[in-house]
C-alpha positions in Angstrom: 16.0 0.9 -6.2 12.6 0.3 -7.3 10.0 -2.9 -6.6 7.6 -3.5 -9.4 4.6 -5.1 -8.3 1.2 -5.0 -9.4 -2.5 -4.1 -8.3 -4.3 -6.9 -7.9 -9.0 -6.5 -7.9 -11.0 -8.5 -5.8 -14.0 -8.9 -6.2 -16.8 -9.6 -3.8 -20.5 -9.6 -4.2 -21.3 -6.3 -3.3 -18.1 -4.1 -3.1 -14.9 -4.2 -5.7 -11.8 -3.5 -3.6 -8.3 -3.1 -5.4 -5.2 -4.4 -3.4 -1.7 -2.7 -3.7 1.1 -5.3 -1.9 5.1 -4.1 -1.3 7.9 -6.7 -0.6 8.9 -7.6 3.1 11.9 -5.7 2.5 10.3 -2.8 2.4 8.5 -3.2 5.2 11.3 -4.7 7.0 13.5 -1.2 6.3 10.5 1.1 7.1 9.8 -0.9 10.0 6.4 -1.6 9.5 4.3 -4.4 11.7 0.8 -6.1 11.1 -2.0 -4.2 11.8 0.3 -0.8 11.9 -2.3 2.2 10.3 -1.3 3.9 7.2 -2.5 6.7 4.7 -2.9 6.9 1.0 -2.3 10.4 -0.5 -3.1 11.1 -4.0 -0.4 13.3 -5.3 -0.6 13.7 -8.9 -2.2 10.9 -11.9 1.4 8.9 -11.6 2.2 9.3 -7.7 0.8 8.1 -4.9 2.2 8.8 -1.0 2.1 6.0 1.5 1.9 8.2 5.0 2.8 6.3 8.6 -0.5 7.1 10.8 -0.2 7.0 15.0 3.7 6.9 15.4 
């Protein structure tokens, strides 16, 4: 089952930053908590992988 959700672009006086939220759920099932540290890999143009840092 998929989430649709969309990127969202801040931007700020000096630096643009682009946000990418997911749904509690998901968190929830991967058992994610505030503040936990995570990486972005860039697999191809259509996939990126979200990788669990320090656990």
């Amino acid at each position: 089952m998929g989430y649709p959700t969309k990127i969202q672009e801040i931007t700020r006086k000096d630096v643009n930053q682009y946000y990418i939220n997911f749904p509690r759920a998901i968190a929830k099932a991967m058992n994610f908590s505030k503040g936990d540290p995570v990486e972005w890999e860039i697999v191809d143009k259509n996939t990126l992988l979200l990788k669990r840092k320090g656990k």
